[in-house]
VEXKOL-218361 format. One record per residue (C-alpha): residue number from 1; chain; x, y, z. Coordinates in pm, 1 decimal. Each point is the difference from the previous one (the first is absolute). Example, Ala and Ser with C-alpha at 12.3 -4.5 7.8 and 13.67 -1.06 7.14 Angstrom:
// residues 2
resi; chain; xx; yy; zz
1; A; 1230.0; -450.0; 780.0
2; A; 137.0; 344.0; -66.0
//
This chain:
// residues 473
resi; chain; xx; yy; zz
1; A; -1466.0; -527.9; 4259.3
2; A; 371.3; -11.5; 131.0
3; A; 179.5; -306.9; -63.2
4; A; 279.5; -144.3; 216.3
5; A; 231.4; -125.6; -255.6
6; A; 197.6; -381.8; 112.0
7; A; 158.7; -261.9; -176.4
8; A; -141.4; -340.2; 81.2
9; A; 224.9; -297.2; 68.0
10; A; -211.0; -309.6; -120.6
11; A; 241.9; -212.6; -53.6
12; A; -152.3; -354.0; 149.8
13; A; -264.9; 201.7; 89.4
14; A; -355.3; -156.1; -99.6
15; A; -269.8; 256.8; -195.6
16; A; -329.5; -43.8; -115.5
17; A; -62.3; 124.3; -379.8
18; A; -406.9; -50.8; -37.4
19; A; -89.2; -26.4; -374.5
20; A; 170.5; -221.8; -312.7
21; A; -43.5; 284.5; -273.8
22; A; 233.6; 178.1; -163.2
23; A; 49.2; 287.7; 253.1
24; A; 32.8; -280.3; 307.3
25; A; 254.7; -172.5; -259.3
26; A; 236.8; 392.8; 33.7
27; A; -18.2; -9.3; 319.4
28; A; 89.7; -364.1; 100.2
29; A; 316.0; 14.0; -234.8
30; A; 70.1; 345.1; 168.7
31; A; -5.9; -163.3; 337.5
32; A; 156.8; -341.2; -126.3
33; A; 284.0; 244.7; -115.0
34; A; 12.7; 138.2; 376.6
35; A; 56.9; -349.4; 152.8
36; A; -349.9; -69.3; 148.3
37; A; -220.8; -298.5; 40.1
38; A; -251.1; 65.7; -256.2
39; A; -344.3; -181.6; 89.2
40; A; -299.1; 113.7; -297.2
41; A; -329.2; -60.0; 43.0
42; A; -231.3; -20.8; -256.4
43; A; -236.7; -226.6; -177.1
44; A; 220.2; -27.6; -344.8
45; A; 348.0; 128.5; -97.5
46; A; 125.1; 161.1; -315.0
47; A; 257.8; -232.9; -126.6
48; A; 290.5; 197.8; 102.4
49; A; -118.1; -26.1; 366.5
50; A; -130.4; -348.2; -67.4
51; A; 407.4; -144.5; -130.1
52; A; 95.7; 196.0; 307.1
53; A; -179.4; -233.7; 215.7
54; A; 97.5; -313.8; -171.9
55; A; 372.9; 81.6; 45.1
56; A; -130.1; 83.9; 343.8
57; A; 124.3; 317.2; 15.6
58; A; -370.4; 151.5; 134.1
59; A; -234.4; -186.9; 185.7
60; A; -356.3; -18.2; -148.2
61; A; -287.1; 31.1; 232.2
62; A; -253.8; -125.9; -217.1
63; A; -364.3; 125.6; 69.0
64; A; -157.7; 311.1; 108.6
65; A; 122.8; 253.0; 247.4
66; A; -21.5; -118.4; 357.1
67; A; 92.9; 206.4; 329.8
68; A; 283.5; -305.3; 95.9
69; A; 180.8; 70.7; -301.9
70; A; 118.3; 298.9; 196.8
71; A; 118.9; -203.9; 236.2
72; A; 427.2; 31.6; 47.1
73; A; 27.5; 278.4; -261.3
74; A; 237.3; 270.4; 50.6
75; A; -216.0; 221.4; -281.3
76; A; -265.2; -70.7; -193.2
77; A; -59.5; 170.4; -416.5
78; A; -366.0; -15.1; -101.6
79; A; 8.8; 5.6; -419.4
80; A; -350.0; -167.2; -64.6
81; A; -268.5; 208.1; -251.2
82; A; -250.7; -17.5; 330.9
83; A; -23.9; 315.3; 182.7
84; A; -168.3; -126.3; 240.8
85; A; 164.6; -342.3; 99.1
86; A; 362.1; 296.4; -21.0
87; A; -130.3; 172.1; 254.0
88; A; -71.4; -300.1; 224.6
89; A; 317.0; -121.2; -27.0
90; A; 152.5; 331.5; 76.4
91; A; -270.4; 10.0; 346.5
92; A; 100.0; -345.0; 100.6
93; A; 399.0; 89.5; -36.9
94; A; -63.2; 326.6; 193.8
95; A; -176.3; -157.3; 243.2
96; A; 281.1; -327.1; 82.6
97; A; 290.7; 376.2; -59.3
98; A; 90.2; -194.5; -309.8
99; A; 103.4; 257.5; -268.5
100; A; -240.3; 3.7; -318.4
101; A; 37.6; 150.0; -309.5
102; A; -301.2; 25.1; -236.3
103; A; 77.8; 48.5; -376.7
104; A; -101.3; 350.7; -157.1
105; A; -186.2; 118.9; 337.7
106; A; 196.8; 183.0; 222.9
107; A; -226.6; 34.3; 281.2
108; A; -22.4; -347.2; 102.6
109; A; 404.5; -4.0; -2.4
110; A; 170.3; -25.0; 309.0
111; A; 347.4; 2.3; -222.0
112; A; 23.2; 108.0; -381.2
113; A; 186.6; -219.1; -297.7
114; A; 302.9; 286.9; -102.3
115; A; 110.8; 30.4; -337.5
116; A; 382.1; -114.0; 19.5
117; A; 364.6; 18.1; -159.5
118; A; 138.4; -280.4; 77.1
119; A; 368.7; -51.5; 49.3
120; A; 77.3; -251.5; 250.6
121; A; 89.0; 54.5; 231.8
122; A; -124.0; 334.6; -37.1
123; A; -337.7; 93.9; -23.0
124; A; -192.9; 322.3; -71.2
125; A; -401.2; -20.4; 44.0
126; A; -199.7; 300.3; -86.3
127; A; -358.5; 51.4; 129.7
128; A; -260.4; 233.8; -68.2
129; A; -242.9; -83.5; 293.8
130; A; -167.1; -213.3; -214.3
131; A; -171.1; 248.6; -171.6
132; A; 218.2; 102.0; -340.1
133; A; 172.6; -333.3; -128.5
134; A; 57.6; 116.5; -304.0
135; A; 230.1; 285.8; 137.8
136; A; 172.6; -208.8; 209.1
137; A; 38.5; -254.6; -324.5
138; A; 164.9; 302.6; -241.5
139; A; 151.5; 89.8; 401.6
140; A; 192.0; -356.4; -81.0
141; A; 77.1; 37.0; -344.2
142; A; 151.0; 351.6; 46.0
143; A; 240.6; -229.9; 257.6
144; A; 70.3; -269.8; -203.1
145; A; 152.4; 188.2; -234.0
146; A; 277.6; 178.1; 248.3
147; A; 111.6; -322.1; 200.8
148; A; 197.7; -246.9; -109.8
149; A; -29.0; -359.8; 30.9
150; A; 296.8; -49.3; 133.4
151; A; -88.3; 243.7; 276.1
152; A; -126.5; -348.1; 159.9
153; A; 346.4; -141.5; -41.8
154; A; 170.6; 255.2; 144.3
155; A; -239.8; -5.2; 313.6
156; A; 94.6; -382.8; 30.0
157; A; 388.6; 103.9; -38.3
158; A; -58.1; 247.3; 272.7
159; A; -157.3; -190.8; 214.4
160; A; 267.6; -268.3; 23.5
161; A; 222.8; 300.0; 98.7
162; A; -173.3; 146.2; 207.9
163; A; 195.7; -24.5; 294.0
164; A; 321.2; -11.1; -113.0
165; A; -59.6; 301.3; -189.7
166; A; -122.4; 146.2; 337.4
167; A; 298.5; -103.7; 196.7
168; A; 211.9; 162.8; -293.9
169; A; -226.9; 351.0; 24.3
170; A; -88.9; 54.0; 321.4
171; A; -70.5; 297.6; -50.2
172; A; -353.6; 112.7; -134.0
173; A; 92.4; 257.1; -228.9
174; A; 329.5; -226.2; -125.0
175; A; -262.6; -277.4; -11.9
176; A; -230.7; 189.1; -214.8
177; A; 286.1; 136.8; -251.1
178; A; 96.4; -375.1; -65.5
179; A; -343.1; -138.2; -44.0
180; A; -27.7; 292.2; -258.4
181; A; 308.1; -117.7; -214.4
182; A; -118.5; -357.3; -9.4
183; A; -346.8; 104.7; -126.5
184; A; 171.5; 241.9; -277.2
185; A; 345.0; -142.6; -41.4
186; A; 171.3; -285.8; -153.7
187; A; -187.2; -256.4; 183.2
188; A; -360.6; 78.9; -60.9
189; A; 132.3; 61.1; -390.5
190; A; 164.3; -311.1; 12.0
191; A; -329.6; -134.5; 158.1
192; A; -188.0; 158.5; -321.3
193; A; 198.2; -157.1; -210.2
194; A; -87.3; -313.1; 178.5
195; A; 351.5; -110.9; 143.2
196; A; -70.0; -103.4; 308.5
197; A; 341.9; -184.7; 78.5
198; A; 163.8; 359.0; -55.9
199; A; -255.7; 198.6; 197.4
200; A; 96.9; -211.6; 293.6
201; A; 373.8; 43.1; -83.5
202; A; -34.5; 371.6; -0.6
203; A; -172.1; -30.8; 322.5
204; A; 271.9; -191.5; 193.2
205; A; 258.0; 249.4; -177.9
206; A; -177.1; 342.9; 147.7
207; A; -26.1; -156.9; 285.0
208; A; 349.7; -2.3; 76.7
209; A; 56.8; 288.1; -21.6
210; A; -79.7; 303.7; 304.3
211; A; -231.0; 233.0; -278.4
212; A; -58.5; -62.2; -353.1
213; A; 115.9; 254.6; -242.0
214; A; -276.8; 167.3; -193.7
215; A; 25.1; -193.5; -317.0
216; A; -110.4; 135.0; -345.3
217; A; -167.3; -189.0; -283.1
218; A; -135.1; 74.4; -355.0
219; A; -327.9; -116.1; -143.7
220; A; -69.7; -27.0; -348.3
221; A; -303.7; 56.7; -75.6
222; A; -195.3; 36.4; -351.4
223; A; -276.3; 217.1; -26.0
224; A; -201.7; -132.0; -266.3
225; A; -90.5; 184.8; -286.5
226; A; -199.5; 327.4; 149.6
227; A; -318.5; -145.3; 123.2
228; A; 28.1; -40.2; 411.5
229; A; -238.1; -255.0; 36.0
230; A; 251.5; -214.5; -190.6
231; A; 258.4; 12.9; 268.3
232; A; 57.8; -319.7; 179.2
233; A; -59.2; -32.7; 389.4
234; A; 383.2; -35.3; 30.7
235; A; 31.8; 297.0; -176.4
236; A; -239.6; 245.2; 199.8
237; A; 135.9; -133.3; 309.7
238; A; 350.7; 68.8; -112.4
239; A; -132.5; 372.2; -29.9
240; A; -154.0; 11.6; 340.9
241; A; 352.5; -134.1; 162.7
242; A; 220.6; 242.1; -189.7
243; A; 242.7; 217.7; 109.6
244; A; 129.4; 184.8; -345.7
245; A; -177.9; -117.1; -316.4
246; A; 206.1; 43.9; -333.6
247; A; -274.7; 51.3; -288.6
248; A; 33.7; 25.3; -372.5
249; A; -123.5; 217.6; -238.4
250; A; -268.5; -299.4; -122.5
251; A; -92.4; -25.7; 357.8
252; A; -369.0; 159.1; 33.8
253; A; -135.7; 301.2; 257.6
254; A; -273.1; -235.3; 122.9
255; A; 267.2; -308.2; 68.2
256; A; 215.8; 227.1; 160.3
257; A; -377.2; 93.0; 209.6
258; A; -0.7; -290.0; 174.1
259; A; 383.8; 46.4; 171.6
260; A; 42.9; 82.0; 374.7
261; A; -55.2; 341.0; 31.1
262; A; 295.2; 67.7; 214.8
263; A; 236.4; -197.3; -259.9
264; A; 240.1; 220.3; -194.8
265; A; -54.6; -13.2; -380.3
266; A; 268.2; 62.0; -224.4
267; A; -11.1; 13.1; -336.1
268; A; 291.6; -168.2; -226.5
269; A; -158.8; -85.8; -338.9
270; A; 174.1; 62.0; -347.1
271; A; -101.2; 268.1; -213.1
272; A; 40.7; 11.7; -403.0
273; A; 336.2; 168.5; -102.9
274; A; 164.8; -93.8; 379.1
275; A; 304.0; -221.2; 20.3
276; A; -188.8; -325.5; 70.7
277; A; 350.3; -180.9; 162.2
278; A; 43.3; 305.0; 226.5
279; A; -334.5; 65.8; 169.4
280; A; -26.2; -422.9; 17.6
281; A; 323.1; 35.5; 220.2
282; A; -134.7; 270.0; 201.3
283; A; -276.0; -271.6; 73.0
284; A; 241.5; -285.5; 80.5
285; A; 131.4; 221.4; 271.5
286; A; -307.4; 168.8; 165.7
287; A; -125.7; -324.8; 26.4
288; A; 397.4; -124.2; 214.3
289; A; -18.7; 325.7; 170.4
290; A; -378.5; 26.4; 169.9
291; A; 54.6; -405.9; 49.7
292; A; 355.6; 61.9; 198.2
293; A; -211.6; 258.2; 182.2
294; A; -220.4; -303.8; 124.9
295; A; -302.8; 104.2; -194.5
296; A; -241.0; -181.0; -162.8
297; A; 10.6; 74.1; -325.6
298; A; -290.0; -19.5; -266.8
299; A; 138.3; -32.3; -369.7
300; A; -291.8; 72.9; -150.0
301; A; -41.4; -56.3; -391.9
302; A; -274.6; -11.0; -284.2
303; A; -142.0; -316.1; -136.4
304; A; 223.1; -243.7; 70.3
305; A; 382.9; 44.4; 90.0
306; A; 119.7; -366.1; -131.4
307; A; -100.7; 90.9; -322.6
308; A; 184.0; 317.8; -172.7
309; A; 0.1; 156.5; 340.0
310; A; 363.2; -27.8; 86.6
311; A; -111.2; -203.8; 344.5
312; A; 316.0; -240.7; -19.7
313; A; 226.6; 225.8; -49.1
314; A; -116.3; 197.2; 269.8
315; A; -19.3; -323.3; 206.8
316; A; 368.6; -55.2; -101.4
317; A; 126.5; 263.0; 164.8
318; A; -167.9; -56.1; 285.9
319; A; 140.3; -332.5; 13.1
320; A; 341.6; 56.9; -85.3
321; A; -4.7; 272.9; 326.7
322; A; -214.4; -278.7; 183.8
323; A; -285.6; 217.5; 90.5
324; A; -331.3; -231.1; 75.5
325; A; -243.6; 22.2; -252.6
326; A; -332.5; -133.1; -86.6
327; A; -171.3; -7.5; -349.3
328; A; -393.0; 99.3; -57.3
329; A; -130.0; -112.4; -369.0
330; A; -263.0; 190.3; -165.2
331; A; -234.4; -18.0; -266.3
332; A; 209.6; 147.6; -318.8
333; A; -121.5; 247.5; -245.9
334; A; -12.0; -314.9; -304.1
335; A; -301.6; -189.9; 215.9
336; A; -154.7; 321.6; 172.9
337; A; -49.6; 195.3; -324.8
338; A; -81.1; -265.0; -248.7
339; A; -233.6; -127.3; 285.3
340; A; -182.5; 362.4; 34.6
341; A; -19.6; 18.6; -401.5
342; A; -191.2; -305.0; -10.1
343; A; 312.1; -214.2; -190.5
344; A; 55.3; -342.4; 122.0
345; A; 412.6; -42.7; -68.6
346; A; -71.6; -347.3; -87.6
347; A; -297.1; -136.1; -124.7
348; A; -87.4; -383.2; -178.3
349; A; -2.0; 13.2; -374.0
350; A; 141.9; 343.3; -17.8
351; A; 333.2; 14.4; 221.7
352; A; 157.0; -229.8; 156.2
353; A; 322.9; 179.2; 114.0
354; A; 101.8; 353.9; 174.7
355; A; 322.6; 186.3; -21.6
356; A; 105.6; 306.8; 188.1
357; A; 223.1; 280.1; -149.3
358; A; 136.8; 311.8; 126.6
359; A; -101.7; 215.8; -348.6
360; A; 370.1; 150.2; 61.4
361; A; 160.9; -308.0; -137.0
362; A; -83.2; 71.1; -318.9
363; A; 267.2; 221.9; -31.9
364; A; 227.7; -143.2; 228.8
365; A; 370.4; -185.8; -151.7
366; A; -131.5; -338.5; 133.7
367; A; -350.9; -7.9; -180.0
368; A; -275.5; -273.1; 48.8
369; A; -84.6; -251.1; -261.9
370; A; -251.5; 162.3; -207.4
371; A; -10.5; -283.4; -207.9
372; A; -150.9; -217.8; 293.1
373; A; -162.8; 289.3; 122.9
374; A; -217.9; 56.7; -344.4
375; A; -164.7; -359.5; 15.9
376; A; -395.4; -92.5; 31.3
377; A; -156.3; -72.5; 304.9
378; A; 122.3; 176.2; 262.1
379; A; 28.9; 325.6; 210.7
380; A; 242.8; 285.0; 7.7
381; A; 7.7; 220.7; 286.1
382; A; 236.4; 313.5; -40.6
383; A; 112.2; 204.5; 304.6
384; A; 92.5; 317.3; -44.4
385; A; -124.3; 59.7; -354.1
386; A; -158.9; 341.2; -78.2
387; A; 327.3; 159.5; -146.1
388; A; 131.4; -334.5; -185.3
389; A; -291.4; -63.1; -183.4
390; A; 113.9; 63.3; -338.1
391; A; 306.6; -273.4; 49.4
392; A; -211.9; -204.8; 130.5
393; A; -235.6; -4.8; -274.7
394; A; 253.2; -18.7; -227.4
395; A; 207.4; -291.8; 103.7
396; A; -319.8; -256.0; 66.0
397; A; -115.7; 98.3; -330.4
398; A; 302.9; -20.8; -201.9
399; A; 87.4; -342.1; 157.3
400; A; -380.2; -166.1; -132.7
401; A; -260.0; 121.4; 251.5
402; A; -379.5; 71.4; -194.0
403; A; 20.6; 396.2; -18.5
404; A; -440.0; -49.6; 133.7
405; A; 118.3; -179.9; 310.8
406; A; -197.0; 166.9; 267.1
407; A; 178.8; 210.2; 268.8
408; A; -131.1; 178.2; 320.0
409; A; 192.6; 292.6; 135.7
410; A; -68.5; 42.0; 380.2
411; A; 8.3; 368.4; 145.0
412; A; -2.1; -3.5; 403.5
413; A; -57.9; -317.6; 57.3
414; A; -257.8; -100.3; 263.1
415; A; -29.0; 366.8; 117.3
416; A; -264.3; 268.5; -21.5
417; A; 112.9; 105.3; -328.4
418; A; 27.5; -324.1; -191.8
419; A; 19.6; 31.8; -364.9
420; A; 5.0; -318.9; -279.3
421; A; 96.3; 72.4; -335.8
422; A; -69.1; -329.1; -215.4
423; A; 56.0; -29.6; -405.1
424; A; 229.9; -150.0; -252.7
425; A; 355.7; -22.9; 86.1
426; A; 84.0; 197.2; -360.2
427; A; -187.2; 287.2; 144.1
428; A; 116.2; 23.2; 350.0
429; A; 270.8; 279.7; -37.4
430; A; -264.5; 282.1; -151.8
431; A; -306.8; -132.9; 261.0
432; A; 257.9; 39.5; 236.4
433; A; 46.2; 366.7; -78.0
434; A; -346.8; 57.0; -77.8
435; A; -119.4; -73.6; 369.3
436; A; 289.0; 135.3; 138.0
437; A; 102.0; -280.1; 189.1
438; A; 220.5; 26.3; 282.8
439; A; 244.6; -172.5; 228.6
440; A; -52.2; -225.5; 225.8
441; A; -145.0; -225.7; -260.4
442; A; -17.5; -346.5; -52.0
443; A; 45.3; -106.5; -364.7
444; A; -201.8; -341.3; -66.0
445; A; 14.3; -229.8; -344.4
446; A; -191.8; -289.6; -123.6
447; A; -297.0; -127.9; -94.2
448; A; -147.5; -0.3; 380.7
449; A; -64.1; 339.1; -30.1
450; A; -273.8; -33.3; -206.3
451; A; -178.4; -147.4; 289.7
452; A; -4.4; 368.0; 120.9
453; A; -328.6; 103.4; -176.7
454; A; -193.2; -265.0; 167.2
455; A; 195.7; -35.8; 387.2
456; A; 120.1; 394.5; 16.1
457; A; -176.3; 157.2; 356.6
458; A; 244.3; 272.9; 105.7
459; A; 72.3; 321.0; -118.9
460; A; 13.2; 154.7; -322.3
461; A; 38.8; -221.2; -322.1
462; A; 63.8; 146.3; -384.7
463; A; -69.4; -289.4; -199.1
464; A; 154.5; -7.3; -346.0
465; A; -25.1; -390.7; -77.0
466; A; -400.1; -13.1; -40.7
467; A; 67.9; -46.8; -363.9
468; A; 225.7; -284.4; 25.0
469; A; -218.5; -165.1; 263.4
470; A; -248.0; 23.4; -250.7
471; A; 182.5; -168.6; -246.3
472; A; 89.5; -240.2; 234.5
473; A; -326.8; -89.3; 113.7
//
């Protein structure tokens, strides 16, 4: 079967949904949603359908099916569990060249229910003939996760514009170039970043002028701790839109996967041993350069680039050289890890607060307050930590922390090769060495981890607190 594909315009328009279940309550709210006059017949309502009525949204024709109920209707749904009084319905509509769709049986379809992104005013309906909607569902998914929602603002914008943005393009090709920077320039970002008001400004500016200048922006985006499927949508679209993505050493092979192919990569993370202020600066400025060069730029960083990443002084820059930028949050390495490890960073009874260190501060000339830091009751989450670990242990120790309080050292975080070290904090430094643990790893302290033994379900685990759990218990 070959489908003609059309977009119905039902607005005022009466149609006929026959059945007051739950599948005739979809589709009325689908077509309620497009505008039309929704009449449902049926002998009882669920009460969703039924508190439609009352507000008189839908009209209720009460009773069974009867052939005048087809009467006036622009298209008629048949959702009722009878086969047989389905197919009647779909006869009669044939019959009067009403079109009929009957639920779950293509054949007696004279037009098919799509699965649909909505963005309105844009739409995108996918169909597979009726015959595979659960293709055509993950068809959907795969879609909603690589248009934005404001992709239905922007078509409103637009279409205000329309034909003043012809009259200033009339030519097809300068036309196209245009419509191209507003979908991938400042407005659609400022769009995104839902600022209307300024969208339309930017509009009216271009606009004034012959051609728009290609215009470069920079998007920072965090990559999440290693495991792709922890990416945000924003994030993977980001990816797919790229012209030069910037990646970090943290940043993993599979992430990196999911970029447009055609996008060039270029790697500028910091390695041990490098001047750290030098290669950041080399990074402040490919980031100006490839933007000045009106590409879009991907800055593209693990976990999460608000938190020890650097991302506002990167943004900074950019702002002092007023470059455009947007921002793309991730899930950081603190919640991904501890998550993966089975440790709840706050849990009732146990801990009721989390802080977040960079494991390099412990050597650093303005020091946190290990004093505060070595109190009951809470969570410590150290960045960083593999090579500080003796300070570490030392300082929360010396300043009154319980040399038993539990501690989980997280190798690899979320990827493949997860590893969990867990025992007493007096023995991390030698368990440390004895597994061989290596950067990146996330260094975790407090009496959630012993939650571990009972919620751990990824990766490898060496468990060295089963005695003091014991006691415990």
């Amino acid at each position: 079967m070959t489908l003609f594909p059309i977009f119905a315009q039902l607005t005022g328009k009466p149609v006929l949904v026959v059945g007051g279940g739950s599948v005739a309550e979809r589709k009325a709210q689908s077509l309620l949603r497009a505008g039309a006059l929704v009449r449902v017949g049926a002998p009882t309502l669920t009460p969703a359908l039924s508190e439609l009525a009352s507000q008189g949204r839908i009209s209720w024709l009460a009773g069974n099916f009867v052939p005048g109920w087809l009467d006036d209707v622009w298209l008629v749904i048949a959702a009722t569990s009878d086969n047989e009084l389905n197919a009647q319905v779909a006869k009669l509509a044939e019959e009067a060249r009403i079109w009929a769709n009957v639920v779950d049986d293509p054949a007696n379809c004279s037009f098919h229910v799509p699965a649909i992104v909505d963005r309105s005013p844009v739409t995108i309906a996918i169909s597979s003939g009726g015959h595979a909607p659960v293709l055509a569902r993950r068809i959907r998914e795969k879609l909603e996760t690589l248009i934005d929602h404001s992709t239905g603002s922007l078509a409103a914008l637009v279409a205000r514009y329309r034909e003043v943005i012809r009259k200033a393009h009339p030519q097809l090709s300068g036309r196209r170039g245009f419509y191209d920077w507003l979908i991938d320039g400042p407005v659609g970002g400022a769009l995104r970043s839902q600022q209307p008001e300024h969208a339309e400004t930017l509009l009216q500016q271009a606009l004034k002028q012959p051609q728009a200048p290609a215009v470069g922006k920079v998007i920072l985006v965090s990559a999440g701790p290693g495991d792709p499927g922890l990416l945000t949508l924003k994030a993977l679209r980001a990816l797919n839109e790229a012209d030069v993505i910037l990646y970090d050493r943290l940043v993993s092979q599979d992430v990196l996967d999911l970029a447009r192919r055609d996008a060039d990569l270029v790697y500028v993370g910091k390695s041990p041993g490098e001047n750290h202020h030098q290669t950041q600066e080399r990074i402040h400025q490919a980031m100006i350069d490839h933007a000045r060069a009106g590409r879009k730029v991907v800055r593209l960083k693990g976990g999460d680039a608000f938190i020890f990443g650097r991302g506002g002084e990167e943004l900074a820059v950019l702002a002092e050289q007023g470059i455009a930028y947007e921002v793309v949050p991730g899930v950081t390495a603190a919640i991904a890890c501890a998550a993966y490890a089975g440790i709840p960073l706050t849990h009732r009874h146990v801990s009721q607060g989390l802080h977040l260190l960079t494991a390099h501060s412990a050597l650093a000339q303005d020091q946190p307050d290990w004093a505060s830091l070595a109190r009951e009751k809470q969570t410590l989450g150290f960045y960083m930590g593999v090579t500080q670990l003796p300070e570490v242990v030392r300082q929360l120790i010396g300043h009154g922390m319980r040399p038993d309080m539990p501690f989980a050292l997280i190798e690899n975080g979320s990827r493949p090769g997860q590893r969990t070290l867990t025992g007493k904090l007096e023995d991390l430094e030698h368990l440390a060495r004895e597994h061989a643990m290596q950067a990146p790893s996330l260094l975790l302290i407090g009496e959630v981890v012993r939650l571990s033994e009972q919620l751990h379900w990824f990766g490898q685990r060496y468990d060295h607190l089963s005695e003091a759990v014991l006691e415990a218990a």
